[in-house]
N, C-alpha and C positions, 0 to 999 in steps of 0.2 A: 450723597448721591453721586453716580459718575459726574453729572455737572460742574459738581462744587469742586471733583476731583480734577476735572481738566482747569475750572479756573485757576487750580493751584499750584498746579503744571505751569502754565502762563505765567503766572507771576515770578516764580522760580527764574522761568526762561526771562522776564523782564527784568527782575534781578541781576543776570549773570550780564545782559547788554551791558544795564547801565555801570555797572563795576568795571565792566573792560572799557568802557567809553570814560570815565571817569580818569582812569590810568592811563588812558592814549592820550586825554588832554593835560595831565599833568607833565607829560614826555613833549608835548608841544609848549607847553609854559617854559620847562628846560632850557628847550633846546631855543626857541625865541631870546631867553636872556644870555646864552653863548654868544647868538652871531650879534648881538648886541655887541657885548665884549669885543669883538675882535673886529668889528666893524670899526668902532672906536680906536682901537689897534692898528689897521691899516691905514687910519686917515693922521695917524701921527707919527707920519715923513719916518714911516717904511720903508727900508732897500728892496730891489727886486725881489730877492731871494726871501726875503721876511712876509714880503706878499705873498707869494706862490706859497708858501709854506700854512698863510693863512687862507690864503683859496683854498688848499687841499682840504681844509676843516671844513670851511663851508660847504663845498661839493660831496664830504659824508655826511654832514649835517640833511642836507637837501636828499640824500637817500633815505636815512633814518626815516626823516618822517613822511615821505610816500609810506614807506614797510608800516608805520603805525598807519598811515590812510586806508591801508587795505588788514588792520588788524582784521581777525577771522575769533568767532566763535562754532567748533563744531562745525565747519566749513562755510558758515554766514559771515559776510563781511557784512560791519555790524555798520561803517558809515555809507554806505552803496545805498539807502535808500531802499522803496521797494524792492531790488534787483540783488538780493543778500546775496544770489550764486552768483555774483561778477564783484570782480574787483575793482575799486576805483581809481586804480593805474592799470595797467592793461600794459603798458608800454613803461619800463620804467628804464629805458636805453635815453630815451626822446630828449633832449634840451630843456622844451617846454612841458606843454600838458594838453599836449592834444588828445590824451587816451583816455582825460577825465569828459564825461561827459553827462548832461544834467538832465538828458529826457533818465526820466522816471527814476533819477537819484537824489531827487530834492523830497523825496515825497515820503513821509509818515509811515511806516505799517501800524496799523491800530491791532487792537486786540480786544474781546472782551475779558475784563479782570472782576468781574461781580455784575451783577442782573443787570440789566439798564445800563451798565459802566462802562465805558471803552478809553482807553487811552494808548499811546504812541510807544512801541517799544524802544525805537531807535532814535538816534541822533543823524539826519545826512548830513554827509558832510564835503561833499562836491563844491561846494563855494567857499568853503572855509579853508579846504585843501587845495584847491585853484588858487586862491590868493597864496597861499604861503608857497608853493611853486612856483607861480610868476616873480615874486619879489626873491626868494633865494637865486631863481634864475638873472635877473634884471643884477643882484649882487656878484656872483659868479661872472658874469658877463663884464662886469664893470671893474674888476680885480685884474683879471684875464688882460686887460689893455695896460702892458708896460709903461706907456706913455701918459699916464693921467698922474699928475703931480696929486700929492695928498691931500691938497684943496679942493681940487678938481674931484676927486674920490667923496668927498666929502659932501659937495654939493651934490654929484651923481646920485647920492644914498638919502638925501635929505637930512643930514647929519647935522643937531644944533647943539649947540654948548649952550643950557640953562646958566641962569646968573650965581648958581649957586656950584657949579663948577660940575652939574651933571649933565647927562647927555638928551634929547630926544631924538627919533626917528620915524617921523608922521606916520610913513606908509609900515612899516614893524609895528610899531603902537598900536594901530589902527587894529593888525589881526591880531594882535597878542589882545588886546580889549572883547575883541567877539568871541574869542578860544575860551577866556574866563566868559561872561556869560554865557554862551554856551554850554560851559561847567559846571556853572551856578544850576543853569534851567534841566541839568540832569542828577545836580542834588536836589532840586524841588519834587521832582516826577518820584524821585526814590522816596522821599519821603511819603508821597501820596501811596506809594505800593506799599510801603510799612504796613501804611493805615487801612488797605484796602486787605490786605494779611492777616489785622489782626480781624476784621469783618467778617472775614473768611473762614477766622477759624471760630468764631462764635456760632458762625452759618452751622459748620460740619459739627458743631455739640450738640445746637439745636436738632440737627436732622436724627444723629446720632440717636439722642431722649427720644424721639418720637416712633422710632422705627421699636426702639426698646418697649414702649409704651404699649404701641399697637401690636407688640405679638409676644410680647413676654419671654425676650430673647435677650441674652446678654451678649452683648455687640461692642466691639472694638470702639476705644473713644472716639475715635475717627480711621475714616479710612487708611487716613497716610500712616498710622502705626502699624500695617499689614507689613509694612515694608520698611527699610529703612532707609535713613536721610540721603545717603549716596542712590540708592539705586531711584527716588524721588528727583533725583537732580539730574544723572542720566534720563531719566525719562524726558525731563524738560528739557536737557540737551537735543533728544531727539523728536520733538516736539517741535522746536524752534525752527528746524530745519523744513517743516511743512507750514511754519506760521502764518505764511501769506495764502495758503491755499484757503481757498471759498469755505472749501466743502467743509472744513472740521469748526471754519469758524459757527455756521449755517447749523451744525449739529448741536452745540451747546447751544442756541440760541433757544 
């Protein structure tokens, strides 16, 4: 049935988020264990120039990952929250992050992916990405001041030497911790769309036999092999781009 055809659309489209969401937070895991690294680097009685040198890294580090905040799928920016057509930097000139902002980018878009079923397509990510701007900034800031002896660097950063000769850094920790959960709770949702796929496609056999039965017609196993898997996946590209509107949700319903 068209229905069963749009759920499969969705799923596609929920698919493609979570993959890109998946890969921007493994680019955040990265790029957290770098300025780790050179954090540790600057607080062990660095010359001026050896500092500056490692700000430079910092301050491309801290662009990098706005550019993955505002990754885009098909012109959805996938951690924006409801708000896919806005970017979650707006301003990526600013120091801080005053361009992120959290009305209606904390917030779920749902979707139905099977009868009764709705689940989240996206990840927001406006707090997540708030904290790693403020702390690259608070870094940056703290590098920047010639006059901070490497202790001083050190405590500025919350910088601890474990007893086993490694390092911690509460407030890094902290996000690098919630980027993996975060990672974690979008290999769970995928899993569940596996399952709601393979649901799905039992759905479209069944429909498939019955429509066969009631008129004595040889009918495609299902609809999606009318077409093929690319121009399936375009479609759920462009799909995605109206995913939040009422009206199509309201139609499959």
């Amino acid at each position: 049935s068209l229905a069963l055809f749009y759920y499969h659309i969705f799923l596609l489209n929920s698919k493609s988020f979570r993959i890109n969401s998946n890969s921007a937070f493994n680019e955040v895991g990265s790029a957290l264990t770098r300025v780790k690294e050179l954090i540790v680097q600057a607080a062990n009685d660095t010359n001026g120039k050896e500092r500056q040198k490692i700000n430079a890294e910092m301050k491309q580090i801290k662009e990098s990952l706005r550019d993955v905040g505002n990754t885009q799928i098909a012109g959805n920016y996938i951690f924006s929250g409801t708000h896919v057509d806005q970017p979650l930097y707006t301003d990526k000139i600013s120091p801080q992050n005053p361009a992120i902002t959290t009305l209606g980018k904390e917030k779920n878009i749902e979707i139905d992916v099977f009868d009764g079923i709705r689940m989240s397509v996206n990840t927001p990510g406006a707090e997540l990405f708030g904290e790693l701007d403020d702390f690259m900034a608070h870094v940056i800031a703290t590098l920047d001041d010639d006059t901070k002896t490497s202790d001083e660097v050190s405590a500025a950063l919350g910088l601890q030497v474990t007893d086993g000769g490694g390092a911690t850094i509460p407030a890094l920790d902290s996000v690098h911790e919630k980027t993996l959960k975060l990672q974690a709770d979008v290999g769970a949702r995928q899993n569940r769309v596996e399952l709601m796929g393979n649901r799905l496609k039992i759905g479209e056999e069944h429909a498939t036999k019955q429509m066969s039965l009631n008129e004595d017609t040889e009918y495609p196993e299902t609809i999606t092999n009318m077409v093929t898997q690319e121009s399936i996946h375009q479609a759920a590209l462009s799909v995605g781009a109206k995913i939040i509107q009422q009206t199509l949700v309201d139609f499959i319903r």
